[in-house]
KEKE-3310 file (N, C-alpha, C; in steps of 0.2 Angstrom, whole numbers, plus 5000, padded with zeros to 4 digits):
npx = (4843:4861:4870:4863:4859:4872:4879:4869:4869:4885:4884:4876:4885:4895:4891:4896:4904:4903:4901:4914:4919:4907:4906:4919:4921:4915:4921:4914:4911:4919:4927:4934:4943:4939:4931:4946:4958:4969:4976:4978:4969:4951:4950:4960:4962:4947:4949:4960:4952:4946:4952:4954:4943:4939:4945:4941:4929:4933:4940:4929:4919:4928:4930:4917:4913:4920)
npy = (5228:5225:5219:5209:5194:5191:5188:5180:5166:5166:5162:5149:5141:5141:5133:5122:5118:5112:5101:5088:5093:5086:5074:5068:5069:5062:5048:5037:5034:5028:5021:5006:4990:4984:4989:4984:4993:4991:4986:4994:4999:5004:5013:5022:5024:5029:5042:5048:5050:5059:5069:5072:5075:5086:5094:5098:5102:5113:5121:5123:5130:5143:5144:5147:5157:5166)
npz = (4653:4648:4651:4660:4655:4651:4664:4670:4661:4664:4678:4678:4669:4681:4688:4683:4686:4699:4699:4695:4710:4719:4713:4718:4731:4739:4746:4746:4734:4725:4732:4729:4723:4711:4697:4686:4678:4664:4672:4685:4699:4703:4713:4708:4696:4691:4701:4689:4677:4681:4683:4668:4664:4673:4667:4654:4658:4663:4655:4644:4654:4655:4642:4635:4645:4643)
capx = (4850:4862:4876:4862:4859:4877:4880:4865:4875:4891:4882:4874:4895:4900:4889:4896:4914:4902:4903:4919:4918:4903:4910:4926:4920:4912:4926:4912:4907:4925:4933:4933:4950:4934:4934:4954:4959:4976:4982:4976:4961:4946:4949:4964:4959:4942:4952:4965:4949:4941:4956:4955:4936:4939:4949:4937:4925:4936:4940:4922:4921:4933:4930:4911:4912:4925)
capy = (5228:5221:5214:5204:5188:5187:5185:5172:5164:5161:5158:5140:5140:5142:5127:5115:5117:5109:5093:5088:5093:5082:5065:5066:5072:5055:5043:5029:5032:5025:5016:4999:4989:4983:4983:4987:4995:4992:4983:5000:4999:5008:5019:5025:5028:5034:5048:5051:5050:5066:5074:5073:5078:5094:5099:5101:5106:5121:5121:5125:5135:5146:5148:5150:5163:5172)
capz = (4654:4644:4657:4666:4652:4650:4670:4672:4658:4668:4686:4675:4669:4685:4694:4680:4690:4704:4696:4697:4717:4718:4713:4722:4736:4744:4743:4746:4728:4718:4735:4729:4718:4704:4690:4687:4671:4665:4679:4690:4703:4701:4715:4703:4687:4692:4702:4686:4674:4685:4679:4661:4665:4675:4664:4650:4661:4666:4646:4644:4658:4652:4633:4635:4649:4640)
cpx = (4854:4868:4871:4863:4866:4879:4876:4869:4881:4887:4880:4883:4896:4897:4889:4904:4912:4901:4907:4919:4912:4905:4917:4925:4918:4916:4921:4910:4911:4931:4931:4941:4944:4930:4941:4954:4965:4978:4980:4970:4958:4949:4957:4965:4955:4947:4956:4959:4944:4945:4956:4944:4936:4942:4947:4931:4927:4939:4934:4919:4923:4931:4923:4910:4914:4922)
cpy = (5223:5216:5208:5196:5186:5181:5179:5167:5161:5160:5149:5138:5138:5133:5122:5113:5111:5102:5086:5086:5085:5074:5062:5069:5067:5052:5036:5027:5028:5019:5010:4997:4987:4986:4988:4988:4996:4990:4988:4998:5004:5013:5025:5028:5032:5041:5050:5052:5057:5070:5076:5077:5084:5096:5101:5104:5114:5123:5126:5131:5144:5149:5150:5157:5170:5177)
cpz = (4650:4647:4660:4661:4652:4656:4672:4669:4662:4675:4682:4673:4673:4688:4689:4683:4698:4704:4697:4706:4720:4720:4716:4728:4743:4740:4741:4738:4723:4724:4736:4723:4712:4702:4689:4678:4670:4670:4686:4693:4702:4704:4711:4699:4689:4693:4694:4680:4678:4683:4674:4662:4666:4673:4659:4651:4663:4660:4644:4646:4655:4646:4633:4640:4648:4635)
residu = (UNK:UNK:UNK:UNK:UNK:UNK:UNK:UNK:UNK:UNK:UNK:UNK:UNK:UNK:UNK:UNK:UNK:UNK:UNK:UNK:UNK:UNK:UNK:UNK:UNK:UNK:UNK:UNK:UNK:UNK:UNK:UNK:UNK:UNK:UNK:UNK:UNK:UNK:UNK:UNK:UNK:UNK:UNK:UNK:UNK:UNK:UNK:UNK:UNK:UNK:UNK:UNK:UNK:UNK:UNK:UNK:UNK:UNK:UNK:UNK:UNK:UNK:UNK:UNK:UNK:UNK)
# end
């Protein structure tokens, strides 16, 4: 068949969107103020730096599935 390898293919894509979820999921893991960056606490940045992450992740995602 020639549909199946592509589908295996985005199933492995898809469980890299599970990433993301993962690490902002349990707050214990970023809720702390150190170490601050620019004046911001961790639990801060960490979150706004998962942003620019999921976003290449779902970048990724995206142009390799397509």
């Amino acid at each position: 068949m020639v549909t199946r390898p592509a589908s295996k293919r985005r199933r492995w894509l898809l469980l890299l969107l599970i990433i993301p979820f993962i690490f902002l999921l349990i707050p214990s893991f970023y809720n702390s103020l150190q170490p601050p960056f620019l004046g911001m606490p961790f639990f801060y940045w960490y979150q706004m730096l998962w942003i620019i992450i999921t976003s290449i992740i779902t970048a990724i995602v995206y142009f390799m599935g397509a």
